[in-house]
BAFI-3210 file (N, C-alpha, C; in Angstrom, 3 decimals, decimal comma, padded with zeros to 6 digits):
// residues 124
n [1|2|3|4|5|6|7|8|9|10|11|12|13|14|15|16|17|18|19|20|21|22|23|24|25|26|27|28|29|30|31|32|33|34|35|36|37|38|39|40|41|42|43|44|45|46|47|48|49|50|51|52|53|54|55|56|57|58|59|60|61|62|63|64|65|66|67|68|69|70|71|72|73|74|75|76|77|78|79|80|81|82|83|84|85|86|87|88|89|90|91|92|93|94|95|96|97|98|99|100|101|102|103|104|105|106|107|108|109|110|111|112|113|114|115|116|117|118|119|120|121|122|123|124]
n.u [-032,588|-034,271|-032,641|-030,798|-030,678|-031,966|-030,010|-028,583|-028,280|-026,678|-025,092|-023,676|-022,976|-021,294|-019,268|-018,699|-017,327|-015,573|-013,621|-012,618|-012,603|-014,955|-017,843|-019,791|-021,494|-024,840|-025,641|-023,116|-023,144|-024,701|-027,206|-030,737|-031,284|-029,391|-027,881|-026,614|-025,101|-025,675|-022,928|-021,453|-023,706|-023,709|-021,398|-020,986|-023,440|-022,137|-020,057|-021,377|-022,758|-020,542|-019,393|-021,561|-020,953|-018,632|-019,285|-020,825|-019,144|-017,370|-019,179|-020,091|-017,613|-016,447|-018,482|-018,065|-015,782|-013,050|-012,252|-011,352|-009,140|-009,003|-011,449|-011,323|-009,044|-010,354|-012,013|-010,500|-009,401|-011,828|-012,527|-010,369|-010,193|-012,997|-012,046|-010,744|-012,674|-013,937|-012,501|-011,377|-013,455|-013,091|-014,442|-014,101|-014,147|-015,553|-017,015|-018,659|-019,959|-021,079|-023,274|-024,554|-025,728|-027,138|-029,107|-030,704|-032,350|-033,393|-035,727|-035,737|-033,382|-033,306|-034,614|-033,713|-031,018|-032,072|-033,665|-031,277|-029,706|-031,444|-031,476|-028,450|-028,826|-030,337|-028,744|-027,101]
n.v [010,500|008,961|010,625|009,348|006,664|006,483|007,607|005,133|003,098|004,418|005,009|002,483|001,836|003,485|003,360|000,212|000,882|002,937|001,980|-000,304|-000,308|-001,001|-002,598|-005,226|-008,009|-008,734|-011,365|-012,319|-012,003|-013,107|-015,543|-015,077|-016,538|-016,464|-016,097|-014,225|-013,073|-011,981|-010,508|-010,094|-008,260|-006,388|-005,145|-004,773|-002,532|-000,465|-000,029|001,313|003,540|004,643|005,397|007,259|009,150|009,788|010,749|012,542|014,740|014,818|015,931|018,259|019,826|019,116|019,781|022,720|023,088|024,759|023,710|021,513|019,575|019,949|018,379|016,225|015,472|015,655|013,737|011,307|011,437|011,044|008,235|007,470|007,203|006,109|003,516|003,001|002,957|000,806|-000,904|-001,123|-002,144|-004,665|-005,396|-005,816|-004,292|-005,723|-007,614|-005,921|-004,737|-006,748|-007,783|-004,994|-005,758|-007,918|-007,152|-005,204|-007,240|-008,634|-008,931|-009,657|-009,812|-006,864|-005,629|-006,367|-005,423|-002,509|-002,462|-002,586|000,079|001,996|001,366|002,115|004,902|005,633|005,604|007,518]
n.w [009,076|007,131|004,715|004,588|004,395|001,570|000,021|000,452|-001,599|-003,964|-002,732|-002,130|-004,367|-005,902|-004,018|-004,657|-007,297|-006,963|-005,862|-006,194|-009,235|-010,752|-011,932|-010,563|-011,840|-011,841|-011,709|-010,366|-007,621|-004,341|-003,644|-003,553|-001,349|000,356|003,653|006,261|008,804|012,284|013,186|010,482|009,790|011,226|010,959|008,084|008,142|010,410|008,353|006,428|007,887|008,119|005,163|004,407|006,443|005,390|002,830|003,286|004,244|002,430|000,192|-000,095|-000,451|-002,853|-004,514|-004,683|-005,270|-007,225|-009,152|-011,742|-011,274|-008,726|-008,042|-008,580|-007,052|-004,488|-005,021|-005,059|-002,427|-000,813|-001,958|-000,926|001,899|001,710|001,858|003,723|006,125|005,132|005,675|008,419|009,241|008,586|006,243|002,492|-000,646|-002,170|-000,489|000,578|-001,365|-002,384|-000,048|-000,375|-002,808|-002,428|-000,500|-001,939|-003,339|-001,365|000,276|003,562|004,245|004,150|005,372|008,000|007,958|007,648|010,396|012,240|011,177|011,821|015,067|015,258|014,762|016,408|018,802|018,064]
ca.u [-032,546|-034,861|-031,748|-029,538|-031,412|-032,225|-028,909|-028,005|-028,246|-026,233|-023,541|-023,010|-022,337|-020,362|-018,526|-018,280|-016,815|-014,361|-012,691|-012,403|-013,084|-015,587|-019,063|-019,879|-022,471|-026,153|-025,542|-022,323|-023,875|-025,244|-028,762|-031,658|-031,332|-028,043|-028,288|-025,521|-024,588|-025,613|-021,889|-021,767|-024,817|-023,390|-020,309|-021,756|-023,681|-020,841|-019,505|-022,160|-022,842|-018,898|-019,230|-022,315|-020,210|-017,118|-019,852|-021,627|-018,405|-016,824|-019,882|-020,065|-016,219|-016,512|-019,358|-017,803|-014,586|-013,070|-011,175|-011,318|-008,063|-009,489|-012,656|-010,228|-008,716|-010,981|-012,938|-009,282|-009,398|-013,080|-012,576|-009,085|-011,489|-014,455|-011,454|-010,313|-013,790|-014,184|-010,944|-011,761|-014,877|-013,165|-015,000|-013,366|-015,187|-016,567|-017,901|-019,806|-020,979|-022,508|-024,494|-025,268|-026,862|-028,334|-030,449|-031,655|-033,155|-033,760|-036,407|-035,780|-032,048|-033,371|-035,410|-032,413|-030,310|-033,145|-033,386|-029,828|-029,622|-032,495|-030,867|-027,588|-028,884|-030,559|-027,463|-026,107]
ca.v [009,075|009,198|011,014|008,281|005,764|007,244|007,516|003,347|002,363|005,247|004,899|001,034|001,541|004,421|002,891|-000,623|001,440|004,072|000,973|-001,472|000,443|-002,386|-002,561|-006,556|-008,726|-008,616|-012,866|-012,713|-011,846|-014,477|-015,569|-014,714|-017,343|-016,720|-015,202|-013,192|-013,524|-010,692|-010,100|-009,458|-006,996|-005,449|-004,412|-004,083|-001,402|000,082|000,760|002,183|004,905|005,437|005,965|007,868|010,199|010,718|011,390|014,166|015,693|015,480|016,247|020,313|020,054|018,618|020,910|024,265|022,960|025,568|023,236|019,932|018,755|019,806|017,828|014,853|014,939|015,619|012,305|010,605|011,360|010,400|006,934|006,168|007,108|004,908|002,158|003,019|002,586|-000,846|-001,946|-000,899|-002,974|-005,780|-006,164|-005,769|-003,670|-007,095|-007,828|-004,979|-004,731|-008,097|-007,746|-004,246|-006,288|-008,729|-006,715|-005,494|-008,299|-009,759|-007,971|-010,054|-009,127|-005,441|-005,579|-006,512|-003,664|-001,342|-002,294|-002,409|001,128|002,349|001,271|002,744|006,084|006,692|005,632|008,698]
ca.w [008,811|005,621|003,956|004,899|003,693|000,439|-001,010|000,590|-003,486|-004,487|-001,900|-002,779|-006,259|-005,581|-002,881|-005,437|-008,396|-006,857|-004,896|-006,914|-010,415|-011,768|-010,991|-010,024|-012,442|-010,962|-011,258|-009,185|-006,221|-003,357|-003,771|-002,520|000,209|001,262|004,682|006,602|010,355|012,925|013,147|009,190|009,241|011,854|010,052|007,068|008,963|010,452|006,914|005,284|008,262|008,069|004,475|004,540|007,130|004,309|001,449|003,332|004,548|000,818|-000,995|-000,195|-000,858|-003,956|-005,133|-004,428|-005,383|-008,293|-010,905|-012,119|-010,860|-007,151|-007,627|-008,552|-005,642|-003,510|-004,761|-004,544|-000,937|-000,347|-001,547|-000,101|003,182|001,853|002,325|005,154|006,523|005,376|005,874|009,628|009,825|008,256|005,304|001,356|-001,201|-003,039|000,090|000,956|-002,873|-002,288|000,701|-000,700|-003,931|-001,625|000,421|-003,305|-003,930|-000,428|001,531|004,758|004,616|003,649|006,684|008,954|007,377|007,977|011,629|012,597|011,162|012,864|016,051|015,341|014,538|017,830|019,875|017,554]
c.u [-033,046|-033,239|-030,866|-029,872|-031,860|-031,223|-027,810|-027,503|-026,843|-024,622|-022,620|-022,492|-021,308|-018,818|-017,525|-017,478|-016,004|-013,176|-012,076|-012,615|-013,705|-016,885|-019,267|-021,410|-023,752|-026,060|-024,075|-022,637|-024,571|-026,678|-029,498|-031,735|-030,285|-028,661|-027,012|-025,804|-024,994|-024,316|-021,735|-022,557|-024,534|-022,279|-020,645|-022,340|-022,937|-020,372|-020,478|-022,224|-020,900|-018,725|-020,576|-022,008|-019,302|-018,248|-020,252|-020,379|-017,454|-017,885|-020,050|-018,545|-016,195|-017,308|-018,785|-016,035|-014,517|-012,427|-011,562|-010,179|-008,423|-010,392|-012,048|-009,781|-009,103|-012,147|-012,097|-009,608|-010,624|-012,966|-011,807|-009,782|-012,074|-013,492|-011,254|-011,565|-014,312|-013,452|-011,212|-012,816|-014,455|-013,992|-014,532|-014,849|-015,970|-016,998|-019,148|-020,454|-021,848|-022,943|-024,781|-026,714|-027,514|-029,197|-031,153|-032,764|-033,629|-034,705|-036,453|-034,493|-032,267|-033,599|-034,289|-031,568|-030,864|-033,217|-032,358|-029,476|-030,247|-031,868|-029,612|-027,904|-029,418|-030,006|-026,483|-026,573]
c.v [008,767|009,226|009,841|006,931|005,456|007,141|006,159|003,353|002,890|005,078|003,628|000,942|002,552|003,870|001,506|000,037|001,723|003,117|-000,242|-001,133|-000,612|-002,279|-004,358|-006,648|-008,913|-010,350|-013,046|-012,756|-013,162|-014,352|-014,799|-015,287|-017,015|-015,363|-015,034|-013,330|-012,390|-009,816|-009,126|-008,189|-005,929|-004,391|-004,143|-002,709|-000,291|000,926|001,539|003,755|005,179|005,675|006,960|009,244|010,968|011,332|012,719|014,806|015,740|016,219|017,725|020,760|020,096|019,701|022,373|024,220|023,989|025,015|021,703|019,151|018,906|018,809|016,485|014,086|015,227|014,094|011,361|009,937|010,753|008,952|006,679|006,298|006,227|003,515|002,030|002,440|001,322|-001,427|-001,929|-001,816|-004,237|-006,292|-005,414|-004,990|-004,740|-007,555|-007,297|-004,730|-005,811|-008,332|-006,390|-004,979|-007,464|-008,371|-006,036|-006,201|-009,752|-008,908|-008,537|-009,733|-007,539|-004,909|-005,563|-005,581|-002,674|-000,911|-001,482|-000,779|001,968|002,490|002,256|004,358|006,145|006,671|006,782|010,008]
c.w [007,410|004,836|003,242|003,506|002,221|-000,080|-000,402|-000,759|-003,349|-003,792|-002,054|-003,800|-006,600|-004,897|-004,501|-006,849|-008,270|-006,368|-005,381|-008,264|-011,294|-011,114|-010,865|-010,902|-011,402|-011,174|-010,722|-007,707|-005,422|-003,713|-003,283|-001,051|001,153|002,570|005,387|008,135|011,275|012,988|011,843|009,180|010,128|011,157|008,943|007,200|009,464|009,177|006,560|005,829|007,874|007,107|003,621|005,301|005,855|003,356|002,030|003,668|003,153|000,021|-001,185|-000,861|-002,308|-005,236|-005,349|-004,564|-006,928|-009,622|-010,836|-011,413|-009,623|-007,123|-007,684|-007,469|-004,580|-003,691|-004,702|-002,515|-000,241|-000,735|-001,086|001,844|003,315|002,225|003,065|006,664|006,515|005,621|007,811|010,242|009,698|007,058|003,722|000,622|-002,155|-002,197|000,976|000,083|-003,133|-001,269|000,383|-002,088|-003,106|-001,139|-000,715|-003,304|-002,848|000,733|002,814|005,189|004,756|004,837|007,965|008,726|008,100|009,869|012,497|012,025|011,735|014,232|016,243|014,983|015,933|019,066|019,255|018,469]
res [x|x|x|x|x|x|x|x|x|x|x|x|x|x|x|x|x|x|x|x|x|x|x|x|x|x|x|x|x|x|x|x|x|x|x|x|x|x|x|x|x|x|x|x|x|x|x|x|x|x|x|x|x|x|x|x|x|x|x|x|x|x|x|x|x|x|x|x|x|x|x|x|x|x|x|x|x|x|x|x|x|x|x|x|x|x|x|x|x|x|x|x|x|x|x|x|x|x|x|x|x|x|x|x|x|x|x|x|x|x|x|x|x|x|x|x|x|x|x|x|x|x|x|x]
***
């Protein structure tokens, strides 16, 4: 769980880049106030373990891959995945990049994240 948790950031900006090839203005994003629906955090949630799943099962690939044009498309294939994953939950990669930068900068949303993952890991 730690692990998981640990590379959240890393996976948002990852996720927001490969999918949309732009990273999103730290003042586009919803306030601090704005608050998000149980539904929302649920899926939100959803995505992240589902693209927390593709990273660890590309990332050995990727590593031990022997050419450049493999590692290409092997990170091809990992994001048209990471879409597939949100497209599944219902939520667009500008809207998972902004409740990823919300819970940034919202430790009561962070907190609700935190939970809701918590939970879903030990129904794993």
């Amino acid at each position: 769980m730690a692990k998981r948790w640990l590379i959240f950031s890393v996976s948002a900006v990852v996720l927001a880049v490969a999918v949309t090839g732009c990273a999103h203005d730290s003042h586009s994003g919803p306030s601090m106030q704005e608050s998000f629906s149980e539904n929302e955090i649920e899926r939100f949630v959803d995505s992240y373990l589902g693209i927390i799943d593709v990273m660890e099962r590309y990332t050995p690939m990727i590593e031990e891959a022997e050419s450049h044009s493999e590692v290409q498309q092997l990170r091809a294939q990992s994001e048209q995945e990471m879409a597939r994953v949100l497209e599944a939950n219902g939520l667009s990669p500008e809207d998972y990049s902004e409740m990823a930068q919300a819970m940034e900068g919202d430790p009561e949303f962070q907190r609700q994240v935190k939970s809701t993952i918590d939970e879903r890991e030990q129904l794993r």
